[in-house]
N, C-alpha and C positions, 0 to 999 in steps of 0.2 A: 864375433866381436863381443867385447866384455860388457855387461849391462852397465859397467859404469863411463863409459865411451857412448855418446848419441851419435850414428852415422845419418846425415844425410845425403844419400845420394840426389844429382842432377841440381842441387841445390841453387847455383848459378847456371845460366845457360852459358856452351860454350863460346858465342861470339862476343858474350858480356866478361868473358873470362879475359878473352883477348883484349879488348876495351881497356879492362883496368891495367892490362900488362900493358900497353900503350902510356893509358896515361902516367903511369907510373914513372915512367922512362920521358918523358916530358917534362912533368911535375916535378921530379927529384932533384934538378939540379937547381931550381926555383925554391923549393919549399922543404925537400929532405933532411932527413937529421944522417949523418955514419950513427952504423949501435953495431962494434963487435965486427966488423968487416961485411955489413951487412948496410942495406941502403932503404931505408925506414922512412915512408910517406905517413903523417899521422892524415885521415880521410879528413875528419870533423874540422878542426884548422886549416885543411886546402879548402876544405867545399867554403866555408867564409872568405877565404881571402878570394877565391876565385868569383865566388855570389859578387862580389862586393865590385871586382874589378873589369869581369870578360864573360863568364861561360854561366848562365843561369842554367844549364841543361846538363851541363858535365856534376855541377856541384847538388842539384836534384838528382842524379844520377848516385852519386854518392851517399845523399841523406835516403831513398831510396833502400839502396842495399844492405843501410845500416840499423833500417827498420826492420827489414825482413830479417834480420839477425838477431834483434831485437824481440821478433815477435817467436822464433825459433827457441831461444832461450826460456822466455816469458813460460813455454810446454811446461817447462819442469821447478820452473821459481818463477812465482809474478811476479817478484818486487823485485827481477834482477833489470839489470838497465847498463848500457855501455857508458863505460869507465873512458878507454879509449881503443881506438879501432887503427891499423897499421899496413897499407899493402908495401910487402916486403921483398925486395927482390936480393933472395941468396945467391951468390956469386960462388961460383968450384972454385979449389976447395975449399967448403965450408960445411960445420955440426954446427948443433947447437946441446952441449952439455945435460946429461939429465939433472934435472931440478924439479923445485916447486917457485910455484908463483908465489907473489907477496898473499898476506895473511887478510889481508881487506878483497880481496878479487874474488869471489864468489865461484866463478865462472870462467872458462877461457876456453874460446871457438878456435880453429885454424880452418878457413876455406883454402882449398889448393885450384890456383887460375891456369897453372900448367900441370902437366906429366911426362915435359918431353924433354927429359933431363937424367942421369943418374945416379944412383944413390936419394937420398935426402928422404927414405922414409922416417915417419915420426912411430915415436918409441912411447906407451903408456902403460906404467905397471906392467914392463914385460911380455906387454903387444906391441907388435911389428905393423904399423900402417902404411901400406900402401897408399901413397899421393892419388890420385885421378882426377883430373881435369873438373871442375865446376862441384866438387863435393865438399862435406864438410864436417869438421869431425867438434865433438862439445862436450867436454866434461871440467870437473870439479879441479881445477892444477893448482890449487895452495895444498889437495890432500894429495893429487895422486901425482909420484914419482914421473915425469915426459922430458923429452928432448927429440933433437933432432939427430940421424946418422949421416953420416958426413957424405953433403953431396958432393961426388966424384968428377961428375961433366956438366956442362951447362948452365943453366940459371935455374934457380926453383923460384917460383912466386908463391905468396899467399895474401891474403888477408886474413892478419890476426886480432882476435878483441880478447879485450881481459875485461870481465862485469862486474859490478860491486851490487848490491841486493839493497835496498831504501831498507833501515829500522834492525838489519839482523846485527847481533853481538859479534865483535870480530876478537 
């Protein structure tokens, strides 16, 4: 794994994997944005409408995981902080093109909530990432070249964040 890739393995456990792939498939047709043939739950904007309306336990459940991702980043930048966070459910077939993230995002996580799909490893600087269930991979995407390879069968999930840094020059 490249030093500039942070893997963490078991990061989610896997029935909380399942969890968010549920609620996802609940919530989307409620709260979803389409982005690219893709079906994009932003968390931070469900856990309030949802706080607000029915589920204090789903939307702590939420702010919850977005800590720990929070605090996962935090390792290697303290002043990084989530921008916005997205569980994503890819639909076959579907890539996502290599690129870089916008020029303000510091930071960009992709947790993967499934593996039981295929194709749709993620690509960084010419590393080949294998998905696995509840892990989670963190590096720098306004510098480093990432996408996705085109998943072939199934659905891939993730939850993606993109983090902006308090005070740094962009």
């Amino acid at each position: 794994m490249s030093s500039e890739v942070h893997y963490y393995e078991d990061f989610l456990a896997p029935g909380l994997c399942d969890w968010f792939m549920s609620f996802h498939d609940v919530y989307y047709p409620l709260y979803g944005v389409p982005f690219s043939d893709r079906r994009s739950l932003n968390l931070a904007n469900t856990a309030e409408k949802i706080y607000i309306d029915e589920a204090h336990t789903s939307a702590d459940t939420l702010k919850y995981v977005m800590s720990c991702m929070t605090d996962a980043v935090k390792k290697h930048d303290d002043k990084a902080y989530i921008n916005y966070a997205h569980v994503v459910r890819w639909p076959a077939p579907i890539e996502q093109p290599i690129h870089q993230d916008f020029y303000y995002h510091a930071w960009t996580s992709v947790l993967y909530l499934n593996d039981d799909f295929e194709g749709g490893c993620t690509w960084v600087e010419g590393e080949k990432i294998k998905p696995k269930k509840g892990d989670m991979i963190l590096f720098q995407g306004r510098y480093l070249k990432h996408g996705v390879m085109p998943v072939t069968k199934g659905h891939r999930y993730t939850i993606t964040a993109w983090y902006k840094a308090w005070g740094n020059d962009y």
